[in-house]
C-alpha positions as CSV (number, residue, x, y, z in Angstrom):
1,X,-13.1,-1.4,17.1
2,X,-14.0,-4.7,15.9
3,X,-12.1,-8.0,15.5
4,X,-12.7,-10.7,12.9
5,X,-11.3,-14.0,12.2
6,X,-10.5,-15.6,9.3
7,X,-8.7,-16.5,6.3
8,X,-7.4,-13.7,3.3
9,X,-8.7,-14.7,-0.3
10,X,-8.8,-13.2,-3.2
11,X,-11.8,-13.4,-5.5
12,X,-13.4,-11.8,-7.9
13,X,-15.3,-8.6,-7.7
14,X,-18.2,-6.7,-9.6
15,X,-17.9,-9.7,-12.3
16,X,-19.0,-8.3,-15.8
17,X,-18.8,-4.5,-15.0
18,X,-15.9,-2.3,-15.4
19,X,-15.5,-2.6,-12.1
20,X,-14.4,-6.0,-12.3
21,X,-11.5,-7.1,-10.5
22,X,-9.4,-9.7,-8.0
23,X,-10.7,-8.0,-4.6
24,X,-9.4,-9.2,-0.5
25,X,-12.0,-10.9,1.7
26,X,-11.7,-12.4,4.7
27,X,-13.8,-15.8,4.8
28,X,-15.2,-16.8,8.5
29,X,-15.3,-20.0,9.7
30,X,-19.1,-19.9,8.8
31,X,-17.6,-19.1,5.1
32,X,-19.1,-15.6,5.2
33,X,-17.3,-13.7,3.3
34,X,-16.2,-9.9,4.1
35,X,-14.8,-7.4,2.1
36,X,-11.8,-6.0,3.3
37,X,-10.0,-2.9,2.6
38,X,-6.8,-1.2,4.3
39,X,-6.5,2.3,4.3
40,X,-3.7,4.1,1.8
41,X,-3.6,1.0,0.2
42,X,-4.1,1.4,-3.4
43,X,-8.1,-0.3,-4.0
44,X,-7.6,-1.6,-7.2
45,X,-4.1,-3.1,-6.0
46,X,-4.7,-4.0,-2.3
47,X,-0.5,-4.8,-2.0
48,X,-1.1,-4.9,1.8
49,X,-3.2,-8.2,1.8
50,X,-1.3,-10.2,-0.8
51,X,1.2,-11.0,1.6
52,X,-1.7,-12.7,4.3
53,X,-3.2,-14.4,1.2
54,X,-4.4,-17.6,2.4
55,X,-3.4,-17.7,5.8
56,X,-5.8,-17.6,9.1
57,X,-5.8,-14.1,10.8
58,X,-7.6,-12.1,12.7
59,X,-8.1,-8.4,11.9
60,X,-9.1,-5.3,14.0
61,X,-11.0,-2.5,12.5
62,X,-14.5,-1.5,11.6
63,X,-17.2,-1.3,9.1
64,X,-17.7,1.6,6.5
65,X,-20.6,1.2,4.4
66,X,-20.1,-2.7,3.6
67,X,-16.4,-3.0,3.9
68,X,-14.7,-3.8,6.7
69,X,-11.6,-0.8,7.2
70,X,-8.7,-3.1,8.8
71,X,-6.4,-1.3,11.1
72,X,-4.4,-4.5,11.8
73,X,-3.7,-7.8,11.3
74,X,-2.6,-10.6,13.6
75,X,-1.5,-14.1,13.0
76,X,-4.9,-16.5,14.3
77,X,-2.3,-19.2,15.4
78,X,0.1,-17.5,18.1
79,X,-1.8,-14.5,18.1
80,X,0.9,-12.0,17.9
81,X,0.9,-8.8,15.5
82,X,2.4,-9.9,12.0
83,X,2.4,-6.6,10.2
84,X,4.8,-4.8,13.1
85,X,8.1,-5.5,12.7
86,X,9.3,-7.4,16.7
87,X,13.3,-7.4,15.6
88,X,14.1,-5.1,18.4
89,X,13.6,-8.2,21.2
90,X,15.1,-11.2,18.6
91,X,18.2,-8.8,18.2
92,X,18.8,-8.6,22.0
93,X,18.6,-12.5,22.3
94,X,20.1,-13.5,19.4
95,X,23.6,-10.5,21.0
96,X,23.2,-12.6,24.2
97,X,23.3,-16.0,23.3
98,X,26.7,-14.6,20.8
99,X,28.7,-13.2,23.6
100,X,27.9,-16.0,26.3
101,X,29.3,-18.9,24.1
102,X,31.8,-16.7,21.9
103,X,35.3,-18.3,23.0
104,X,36.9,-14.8,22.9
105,X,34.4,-13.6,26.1
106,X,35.2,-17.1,28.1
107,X,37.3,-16.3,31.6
108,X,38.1,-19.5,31.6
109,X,41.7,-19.0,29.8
């Protein structure tokens, strides 16, 4: 496995062929840019990426011929996974903080 970091674009692809289409890359900070591709995401769609579109990420994966298979995706900035859902922990805080200043739960009456 493999990481990479960069930002999500979408450019155009196999320009003047019938292949020709609005493709993801991820551009380096070296502005290399890598063809990306997530799997059981449609190719000629790529619905999974347009959501990251120009933000900073880093991705985990590895090379098939010379696109790069992404497994996952993290935000560059905090560095925590942004395509996993984390309601589970803000759920149990946001219950806490309810209960501690809900009137109804004060001994204090």
């Amino acid at each position: 496995m493999e990481n990479l970091t960069g930002k999500i674009e979408f450019m155009l692809f196999a320009e003047g062929t019938k292949s020709e289409s609005l493709q993801p890359f991820l551009i380096d900070k070296n502005g290399k840019k890598i063809r990306i591709y997530k799997k059981n995401d449609n190719p000629f769609m790529n619905n999974y990426f347009t959501a990251f579109e120009g933000k900073s990420v880093c991705i985990s994966g590895e090379y098939s011929n010379e696109i790069f298979i992404v497994d996952s995706i993290t935000d560059d900035i905090v560095g925590s996974a942004i395509d996993e859902p984390q309601t589970d922990e803000v759920e149990a805080v946001d219950s806490e903080i309810v209960s501690s200043s809900d009137p109804e739960n004060s001994s204090d009456e």
